[in-house]
FINUFI-519987 format. One record per residue (C-alpha): residue number from 1; residue in three letters; x, y, z. Coordinates in steps of 0.02 Angstrom, whole numbers. Example, Ala and Ser with C-alpha at 12.3 -4.5 7.8 and 13.67 -1.06 7.14 Angstrom:
   bagu   balum       xx       yy       zz
      1     ALA      615     -225      390
      2     SER      684      -53      357
END
This chain:
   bagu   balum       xx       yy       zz
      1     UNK    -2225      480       97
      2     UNK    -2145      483      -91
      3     UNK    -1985      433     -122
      4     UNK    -1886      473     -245
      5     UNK    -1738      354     -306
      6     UNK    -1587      476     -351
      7     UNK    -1450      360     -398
      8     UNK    -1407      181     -381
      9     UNK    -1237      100     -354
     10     UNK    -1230      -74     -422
     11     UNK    -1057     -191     -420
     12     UNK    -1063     -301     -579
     13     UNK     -943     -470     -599
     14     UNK     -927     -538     -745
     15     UNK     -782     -686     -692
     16     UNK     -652     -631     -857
     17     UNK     -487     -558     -854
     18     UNK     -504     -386     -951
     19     UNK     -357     -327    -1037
     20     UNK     -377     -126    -1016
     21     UNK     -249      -69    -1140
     22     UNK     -324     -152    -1271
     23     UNK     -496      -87    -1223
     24     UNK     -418       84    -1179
     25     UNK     -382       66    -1355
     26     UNK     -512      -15    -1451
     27     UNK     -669       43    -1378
     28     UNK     -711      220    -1409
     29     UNK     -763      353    -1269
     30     UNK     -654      247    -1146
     31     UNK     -553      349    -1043
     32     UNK     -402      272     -943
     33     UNK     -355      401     -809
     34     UNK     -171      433     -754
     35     UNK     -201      391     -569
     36     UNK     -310      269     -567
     37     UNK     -333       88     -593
     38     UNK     -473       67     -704
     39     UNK     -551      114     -860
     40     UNK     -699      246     -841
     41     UNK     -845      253     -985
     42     UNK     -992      340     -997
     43     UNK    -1171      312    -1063
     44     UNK    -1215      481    -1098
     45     UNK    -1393      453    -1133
     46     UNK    -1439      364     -988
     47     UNK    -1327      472     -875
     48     UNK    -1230      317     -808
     49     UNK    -1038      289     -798
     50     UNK     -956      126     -763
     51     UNK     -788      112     -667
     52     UNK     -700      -44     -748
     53     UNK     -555     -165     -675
     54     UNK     -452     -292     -738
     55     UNK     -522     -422     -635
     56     UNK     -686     -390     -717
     57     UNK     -795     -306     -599
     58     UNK     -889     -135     -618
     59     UNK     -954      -14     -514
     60     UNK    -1116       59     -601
     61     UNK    -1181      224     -558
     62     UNK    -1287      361     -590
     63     UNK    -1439      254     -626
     64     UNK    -1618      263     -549
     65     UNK    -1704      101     -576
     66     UNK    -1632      -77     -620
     67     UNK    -1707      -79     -810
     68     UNK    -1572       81     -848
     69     UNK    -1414      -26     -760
     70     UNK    -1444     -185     -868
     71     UNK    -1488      -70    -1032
     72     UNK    -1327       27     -979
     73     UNK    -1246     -128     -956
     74     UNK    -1302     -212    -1117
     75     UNK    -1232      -48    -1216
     76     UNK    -1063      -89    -1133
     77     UNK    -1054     -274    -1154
     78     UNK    -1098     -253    -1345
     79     UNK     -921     -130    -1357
     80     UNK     -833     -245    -1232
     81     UNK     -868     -380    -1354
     82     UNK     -770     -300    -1487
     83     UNK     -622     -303    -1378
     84     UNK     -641     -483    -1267
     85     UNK     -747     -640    -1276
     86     UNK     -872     -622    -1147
     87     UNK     -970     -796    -1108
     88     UNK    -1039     -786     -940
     89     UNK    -1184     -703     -904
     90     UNK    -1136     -528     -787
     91     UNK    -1180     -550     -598
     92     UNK    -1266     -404     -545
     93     UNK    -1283     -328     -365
     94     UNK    -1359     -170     -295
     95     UNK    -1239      -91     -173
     96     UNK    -1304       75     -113
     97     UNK    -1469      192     -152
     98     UNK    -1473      376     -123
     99     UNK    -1675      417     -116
    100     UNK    -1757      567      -38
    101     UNK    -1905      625        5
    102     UNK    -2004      779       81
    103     UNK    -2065      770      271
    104     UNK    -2195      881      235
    105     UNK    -2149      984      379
    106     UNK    -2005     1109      465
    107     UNK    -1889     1036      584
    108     UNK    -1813     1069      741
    109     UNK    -1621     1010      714
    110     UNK    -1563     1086      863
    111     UNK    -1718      984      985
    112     UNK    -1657      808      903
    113     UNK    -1475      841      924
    114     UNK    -1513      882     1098
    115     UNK    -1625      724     1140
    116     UNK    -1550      606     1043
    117     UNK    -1382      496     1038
    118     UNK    -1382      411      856
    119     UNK    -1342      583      773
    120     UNK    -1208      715      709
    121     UNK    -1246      885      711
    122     UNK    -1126     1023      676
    123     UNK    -1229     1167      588
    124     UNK    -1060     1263      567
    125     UNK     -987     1133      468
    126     UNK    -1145     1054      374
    127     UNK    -1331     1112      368
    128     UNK    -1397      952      372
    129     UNK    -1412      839      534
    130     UNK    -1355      653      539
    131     UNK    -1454      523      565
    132     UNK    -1409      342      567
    133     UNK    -1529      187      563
    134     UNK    -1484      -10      591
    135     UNK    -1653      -64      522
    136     UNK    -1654      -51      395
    137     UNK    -1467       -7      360
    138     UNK    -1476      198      316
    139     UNK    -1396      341      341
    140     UNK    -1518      500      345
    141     UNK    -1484      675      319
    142     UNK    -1626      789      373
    143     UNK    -1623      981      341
    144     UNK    -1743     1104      426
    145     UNK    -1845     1126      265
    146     UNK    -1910      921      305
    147     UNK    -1808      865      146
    148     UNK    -1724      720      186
    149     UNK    -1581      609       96
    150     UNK    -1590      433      122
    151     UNK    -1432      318       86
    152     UNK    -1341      161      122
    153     UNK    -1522       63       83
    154     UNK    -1537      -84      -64
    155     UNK    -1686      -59     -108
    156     UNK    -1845       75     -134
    157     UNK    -1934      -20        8
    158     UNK    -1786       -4      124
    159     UNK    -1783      178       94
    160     UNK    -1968      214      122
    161     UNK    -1956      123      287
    162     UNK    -1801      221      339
    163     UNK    -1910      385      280
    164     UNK    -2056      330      404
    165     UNK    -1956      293      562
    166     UNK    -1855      443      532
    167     UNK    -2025      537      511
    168     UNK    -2076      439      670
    169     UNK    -1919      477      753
    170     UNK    -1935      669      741
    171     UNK    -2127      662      802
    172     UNK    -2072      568      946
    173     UNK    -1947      716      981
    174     UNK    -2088      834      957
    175     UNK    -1968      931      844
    176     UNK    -2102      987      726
    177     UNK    -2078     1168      698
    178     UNK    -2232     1180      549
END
């Protein structure tokens, strides 16, 4: 089964005090909101934004592969450097991937939420059922189409196995409906 990598969510410490005024100021396409306590900038061109704190930790996302965080992160670390003296090298730690895929198949929502206890299924309130895994760490949403979201993973490998015991799971259930 293909999976598809949608976005990844990466914290990034780089151990320095970061004064955000000054960076508010000095670093253009910064944006300090009103109600919030951190800076927000965008890459534009690689479709990431990076949620910035005093204490010097980042929350990447928007990214779909590890080489566009660092290259995202090198384009912010060369403005930053304007601003503050950065000497330590940025720790950098995937948090969360949102993948999906395509079952290949229709579902039967209804059978699974019937003959299963791991799930949340309210077709009123969302179309999609609720599926969670503990291994490997995921939290699935399946639709009748057989398009599935995967998320909570670390990796790409963690996601394709969540995709095949999902895929299992539903065979199992004989909740195939073509």
């Amino acid at each position: 089964m293909d999976v598809k990598v949608e976005n990844i969510v990466a914290v990034i410490t780089l151990d320095v005090a970061l004064d955000q005024e000054k960076i508010a100021k000095k670093v253009p396409g910064m944006v300090k909101p009103k109600r919030f306590p951190g800076l927000v900038y965008r890459v534009k061109d690689l479709k990431v934004a990076f949620l910035i704190f005093r204490t010097g930790k980042f929350i990447c996302s928007g990214a779909r592969n590890r080489a566009t965080i660092y290259k995202a992160l090198q384009h912010l670390l060369k403005k930053l450097s304007k601003v503050h003296r950065i000497k330590n090298k940025p720790r950098v730690e995937i948090v969360n991937m949102v993948s999906s895929a395509n079952l290949g198949f229709i579902v039967h929502l209804d059978r699974i939420a019937v003959e299963s206890w791991d799930v949340e299924y309210e077709p009123e309130v969302f179309p999609g059922l609720v599926y969670r895994l503990d291994d490997p760490h995921a939290v699935m949403l399946i639709f009748r189409s057989g398009k599935i979201i995967i998320a909570g993973t670390k990796n790409k490998e963690q996601a394709k196995q969540a995709a095949e015991k999902t895929q299992e799971m539903i065979r199992g259930l004989n909740a195939i409906i073509a």
